[in-house]
N, C-alpha and C positions, 0 to 999 in steps of 0.2 A: 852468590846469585841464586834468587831460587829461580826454580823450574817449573811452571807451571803447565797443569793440562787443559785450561780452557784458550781458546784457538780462533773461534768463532766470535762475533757479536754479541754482547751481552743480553738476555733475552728480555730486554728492555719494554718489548712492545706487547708481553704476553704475562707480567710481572705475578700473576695469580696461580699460575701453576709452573709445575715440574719440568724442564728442559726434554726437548724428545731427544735428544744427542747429548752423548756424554760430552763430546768438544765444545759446545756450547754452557755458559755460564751460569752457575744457578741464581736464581733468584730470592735475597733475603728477605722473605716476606712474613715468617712466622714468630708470634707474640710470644713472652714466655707463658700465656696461659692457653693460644693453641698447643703450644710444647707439653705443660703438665699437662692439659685434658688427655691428649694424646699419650701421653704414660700411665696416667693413673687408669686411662682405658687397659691398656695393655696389661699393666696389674691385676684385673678381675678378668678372672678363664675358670670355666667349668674344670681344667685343669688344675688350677691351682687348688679347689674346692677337695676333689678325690686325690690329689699331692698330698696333701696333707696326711695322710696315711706315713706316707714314707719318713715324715718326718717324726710325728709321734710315736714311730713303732720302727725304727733304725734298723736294717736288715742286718743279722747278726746280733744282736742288743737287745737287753730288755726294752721294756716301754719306758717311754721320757714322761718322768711327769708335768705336768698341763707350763708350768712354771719355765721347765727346760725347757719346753717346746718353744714354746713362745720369744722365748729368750735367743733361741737358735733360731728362728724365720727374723728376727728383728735382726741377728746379729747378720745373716748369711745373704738375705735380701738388701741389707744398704752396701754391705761389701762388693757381691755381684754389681749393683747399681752403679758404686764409683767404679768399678772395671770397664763396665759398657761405656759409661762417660767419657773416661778418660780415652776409649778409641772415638768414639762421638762427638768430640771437642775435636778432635784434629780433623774432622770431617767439615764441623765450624768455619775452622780459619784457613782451613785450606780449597774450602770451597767444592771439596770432591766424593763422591759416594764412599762406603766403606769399602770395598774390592779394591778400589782405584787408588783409594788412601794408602793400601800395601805396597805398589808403585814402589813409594817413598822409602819403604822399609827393604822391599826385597827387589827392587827390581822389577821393568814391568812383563819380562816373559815368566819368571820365578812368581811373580804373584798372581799368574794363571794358576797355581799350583791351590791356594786355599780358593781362588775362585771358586775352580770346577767343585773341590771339596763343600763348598757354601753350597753353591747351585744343588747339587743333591743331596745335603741335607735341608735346606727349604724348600726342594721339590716335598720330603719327609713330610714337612711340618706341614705345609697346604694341607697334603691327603690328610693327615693327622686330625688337624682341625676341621675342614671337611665331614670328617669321620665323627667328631665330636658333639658337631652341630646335629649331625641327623640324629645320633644318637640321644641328645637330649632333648629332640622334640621328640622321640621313640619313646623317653619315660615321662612324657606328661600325660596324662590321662584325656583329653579331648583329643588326642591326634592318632590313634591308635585306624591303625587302615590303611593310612595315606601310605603307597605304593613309598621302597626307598629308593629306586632311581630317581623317584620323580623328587626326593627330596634334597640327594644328591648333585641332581643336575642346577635346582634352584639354589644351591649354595654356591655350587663352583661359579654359576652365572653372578651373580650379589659380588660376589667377592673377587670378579675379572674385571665387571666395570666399575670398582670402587678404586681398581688396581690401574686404571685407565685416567682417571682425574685424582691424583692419591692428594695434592695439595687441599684442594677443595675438600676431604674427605675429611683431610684432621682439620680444616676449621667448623664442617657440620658436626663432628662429634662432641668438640668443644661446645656448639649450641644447642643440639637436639640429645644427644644420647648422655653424657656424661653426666646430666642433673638426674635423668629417669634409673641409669644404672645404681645412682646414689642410695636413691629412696629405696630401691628392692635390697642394695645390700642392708639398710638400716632396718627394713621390716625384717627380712629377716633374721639380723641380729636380736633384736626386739622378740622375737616368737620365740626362736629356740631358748632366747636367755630365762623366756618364762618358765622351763620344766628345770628341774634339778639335774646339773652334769653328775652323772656316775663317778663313785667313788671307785678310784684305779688301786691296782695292787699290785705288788711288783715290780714295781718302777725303780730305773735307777739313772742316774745320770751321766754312767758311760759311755754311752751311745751320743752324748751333744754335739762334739765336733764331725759323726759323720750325716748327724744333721741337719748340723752347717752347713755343710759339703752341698746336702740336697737344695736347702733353700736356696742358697747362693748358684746351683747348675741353673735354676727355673730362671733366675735374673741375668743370669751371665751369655744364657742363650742368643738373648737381643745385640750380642755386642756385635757380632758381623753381618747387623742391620742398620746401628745404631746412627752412623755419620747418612744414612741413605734419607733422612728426613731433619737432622743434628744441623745440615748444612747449609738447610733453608731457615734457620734461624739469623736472628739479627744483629744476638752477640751470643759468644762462647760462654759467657757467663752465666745469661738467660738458658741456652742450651743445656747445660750441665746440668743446675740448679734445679728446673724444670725435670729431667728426667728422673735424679737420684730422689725429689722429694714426691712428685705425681704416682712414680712406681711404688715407692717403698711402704707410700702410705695405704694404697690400696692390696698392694701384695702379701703382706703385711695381716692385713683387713680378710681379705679373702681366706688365707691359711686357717685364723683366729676361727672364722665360721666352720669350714671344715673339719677342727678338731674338736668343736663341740659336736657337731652334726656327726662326726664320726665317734664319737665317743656316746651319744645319744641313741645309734645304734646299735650298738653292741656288737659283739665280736664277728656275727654272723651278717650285720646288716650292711646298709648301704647310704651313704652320704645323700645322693640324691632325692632319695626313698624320701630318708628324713626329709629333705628341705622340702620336700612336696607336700609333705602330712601335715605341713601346720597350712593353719587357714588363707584359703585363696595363692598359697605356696604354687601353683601353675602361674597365676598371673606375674608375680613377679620373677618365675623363676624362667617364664619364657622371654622377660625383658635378657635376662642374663645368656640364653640361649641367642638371641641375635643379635648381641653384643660381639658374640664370642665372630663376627664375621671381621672384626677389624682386627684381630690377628691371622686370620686366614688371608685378607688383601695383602697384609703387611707383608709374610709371606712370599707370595705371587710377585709383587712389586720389587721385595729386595732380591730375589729373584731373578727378574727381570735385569737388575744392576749391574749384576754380579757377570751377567750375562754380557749387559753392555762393554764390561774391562775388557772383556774378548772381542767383542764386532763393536768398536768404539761409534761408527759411522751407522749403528742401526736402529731404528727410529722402535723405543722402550715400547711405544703403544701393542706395538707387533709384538716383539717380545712379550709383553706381559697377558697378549691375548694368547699366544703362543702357552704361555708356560698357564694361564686359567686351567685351559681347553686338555692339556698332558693331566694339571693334578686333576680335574673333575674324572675325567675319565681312569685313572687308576684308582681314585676312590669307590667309582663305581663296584670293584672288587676288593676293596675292604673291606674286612668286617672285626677284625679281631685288633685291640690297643692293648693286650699283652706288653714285657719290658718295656714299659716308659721309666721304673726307675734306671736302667741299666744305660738305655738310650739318658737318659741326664745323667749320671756317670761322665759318659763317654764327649757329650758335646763339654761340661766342665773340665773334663784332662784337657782338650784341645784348644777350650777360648782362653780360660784362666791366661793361661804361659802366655797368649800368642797379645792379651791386653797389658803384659808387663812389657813386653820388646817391644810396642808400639809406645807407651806413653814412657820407656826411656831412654831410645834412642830420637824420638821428635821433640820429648822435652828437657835434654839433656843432648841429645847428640847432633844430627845432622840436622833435625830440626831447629836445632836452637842458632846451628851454624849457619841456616839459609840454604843447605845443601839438600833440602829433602824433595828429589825430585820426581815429578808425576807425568815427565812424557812419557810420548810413547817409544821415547828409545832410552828412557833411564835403563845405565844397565845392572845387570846382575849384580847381589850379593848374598852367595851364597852362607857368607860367614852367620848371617841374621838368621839362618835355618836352625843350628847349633843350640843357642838358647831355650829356642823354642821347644826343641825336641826334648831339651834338658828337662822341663818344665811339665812335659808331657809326658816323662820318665819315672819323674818323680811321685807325681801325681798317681798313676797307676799302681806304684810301688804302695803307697800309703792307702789308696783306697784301688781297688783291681776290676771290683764291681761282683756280680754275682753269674754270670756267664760262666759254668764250666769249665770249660776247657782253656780260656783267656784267665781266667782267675787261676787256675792252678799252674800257669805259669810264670804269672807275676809272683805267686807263691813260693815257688821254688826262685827266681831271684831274690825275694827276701831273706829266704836263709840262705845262700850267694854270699850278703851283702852282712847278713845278719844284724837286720832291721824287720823289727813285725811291731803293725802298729797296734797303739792301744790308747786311752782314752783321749790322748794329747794331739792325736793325730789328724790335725785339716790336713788334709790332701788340696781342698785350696789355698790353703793361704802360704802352706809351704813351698806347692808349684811357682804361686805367685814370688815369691820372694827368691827364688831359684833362678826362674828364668829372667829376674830386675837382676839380681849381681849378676846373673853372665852376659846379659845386655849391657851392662855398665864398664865390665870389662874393655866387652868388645868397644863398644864407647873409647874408653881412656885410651886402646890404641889408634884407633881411628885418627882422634884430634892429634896425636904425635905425626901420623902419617900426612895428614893434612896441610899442602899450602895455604901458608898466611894469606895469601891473597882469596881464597873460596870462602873464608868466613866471615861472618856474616854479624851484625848486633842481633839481639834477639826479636828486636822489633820489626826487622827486614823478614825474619823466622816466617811473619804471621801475615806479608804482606799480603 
């Protein structure tokens, strides 16, 4: 039997947007090309632009040449993309935000556990992004003056009531923003392509798989957001499809700009600089700067979700004005985007693992059996923690990040263990594959433990 957590009336009479209670049912109303527009939005961030740093230039590692590089955003970008999916598809057929999706896995007081964990790291990313925006109308050359509260406060506001009608939002992006975001990435592919890329030296290709690691953190980030918009699609197939190809192509797109614009610099310069200096480079590059608002809603909104696994019965509108009004105002006192590689380190050790024990104990295990349950008294399993940690152990192990004092003593467990990694070493894909076999384990005993009568065809799985 499955168990589901929709309780209320189907919100039949309001089909256009987002449910304000999580008991209440969502509504399948998105195409698969509100789905891609809305990822391939998500794919272009003034982030991914100055990311591209971390990838070209592998901390610890020579420089990757233009070839590696490339080859590692293409490779680390669809990987992260099928990880987010594969939590985002169960978000699909189960009809439930991502927080509440964990329900199924761990339990639903166990799964306040990465709630709260999500809630304050998308509290992060608001500010973050927030941060991002003022900052990139700070380097265009017409805006120089404009007070930064007052630039602050105009973003957190953008991005609280976009976080208010979120459904509405990704079908305007699909019409109005995603052709204009288009043409600025083509122009400036276009401008920069005219100068000659600088010839590199010292390159090696050592350093590919840890910047695989990096592309693949940028995409894998989305993953405990991913079912919170995955679910208002119309089929799982559209859903998936839609994310892995709308991201990848423009994330992809965006890095490729970056590592010329950073390589067009020179060792001293600055990405944005570049994008600026080619002609009329403000107009298009401030299209890119208020683009970057639909990840800061997204943000807010899943936020918002995560919020709701806890207070099931509290109407998201609040919450998400709630959770606006915190990030605007702690933005207000940022100033400094220091470790963001270390910060993408740290969200990839964590989503990696925790996207293998979701897509194989729902598509293989309780899932498959009809046992994956989302009320609010599904209880405990603590066993599903295990993998995950596994995954998170590993991952550290192979890449530790660049943090002192946390690096040096994932260090000394390597010689522990006497394992130090070198060129072969994804720390994601190994995480990945770590915490599927101990999921699968735990799987194969499960179904031993399981009466015959709880299980379920697979087709009952997806009712």
């Amino acid at each position: 039997m499955v168990h589901a957590m929709t309780t209320t009336t189907p919100a039949a009479a309001a089909p256009a947007e987002a449910p304000l209670l999580l008991t209440t049912e969502a509504p399948r109303v998105l195409s698969f090309s509100d789905q891609a527009a809305f990822w391939a939005n998500l794919g272009v961030s003034l982030i991914g632009f100055s990311s591209a740093a971390v990838v070209l230039l592998p901390t610890g590692y020579s420089p990757l040449p233009i070839p590696a590089s490339l080859l590692a955003i293409a490779l680390g970008t669809v990987a992260g993309m099928v990880m987010t999916a594969i939590a985002g598809v169960v978000g699909t057929r189960t009809g439930a935000p991502a927080m509440a999706v964990l329900r199924g896995l761990f339990g639903t007081r166990l799964s306040w556990l990465p709630s709260l964990a999500n809630i304050f790291q998308m509290v992060g990313w608001g500010v973050y992004e927030i941060t991002v925006i003022v900052q990139g109308v700070d380097a265009m050359p017409h805006t120089h003056g404009i007070p930064r509260p007052l630039l602050v406060l105009a973003a957190g506001a953008l991005c609280t009531s976009m976080a208010i009608w979120p459904l509405s939002v990704l079908r305007a992006l699909r019409k109005y923003v995603t052709g204009a975001v288009a043409v600025a990435m083509l122009y400036f592919t276009v401008q920069l392509l005219r100068n000659p890329i600088p010839h590199q030296t010292g390159t090696s290709w050592n350093g590919f798989f840890p910047a695989v690691d990096a592309a693949l953190a940028l995409s894998v980030s989305f993953l405990p957001m991913a079912a919170d918009y995955m679910r208002h699609a119309r089929s799982s197939n559209q859903a998936g499809g839609a994310a892995v190809v709308g991201y990848s192509i423009t994330q992809f797109w965006c890095y490729a700009i970056g590592i010329v614009a950073l390589l067009q610099a020179g060792p001293n310069g600055d990405v944005f600089h570049t994008m600026l200096g080619v002609t009329a480079g403000w107009v298009f590059f401030l299209v890119l700067v208020l683009r970057e608002s639909d990840q800061s809603f997204a943000n807010v909104y899943s936020t918002a979700m995560s919020i709701q696994n806890l207070l099931p019965r509290v109407d998201r509108r609040i919450l998400a004005g709630g959770v606006g009004a915190l990030v605007t105002v702690i933005a207000l006192f940022v100033h400094d985007l220091g470790g963001f590689a270390n910060f993408l380190g740290l969200i990839g050790s964590v989503f990696v693992p925790l996207a293998a024990v979701v897509g194989v104990d729902y598509f293989l295990g309780r899932g498959r059996q009809g046992r994956w349950d989302l009320s609010e008294r599904s209880p405990a399993r603590p066993a599903m923690l295990l993998p995950w940690a596994l995954g998170f152990v590993v991952y550290q192990v192979l890449n530790p990040g660049s943090v002192d004092w946390w690096a040096h003593g994932w260090m000394h467990v390597q010689d522990w263990i006497h394992v130090h990694p070198g060129w072969w070493a994804s720390a994601s894909l190994y995480s990945f594959a770590a915490a599927a076999l101990a999921t699968g384990a735990i799987v194969a005993l499960d179904r031993r433990r399981a009466p015959r009568t709880e299980q379920a065809t697979p087709a009952e799985a997806t009712a």
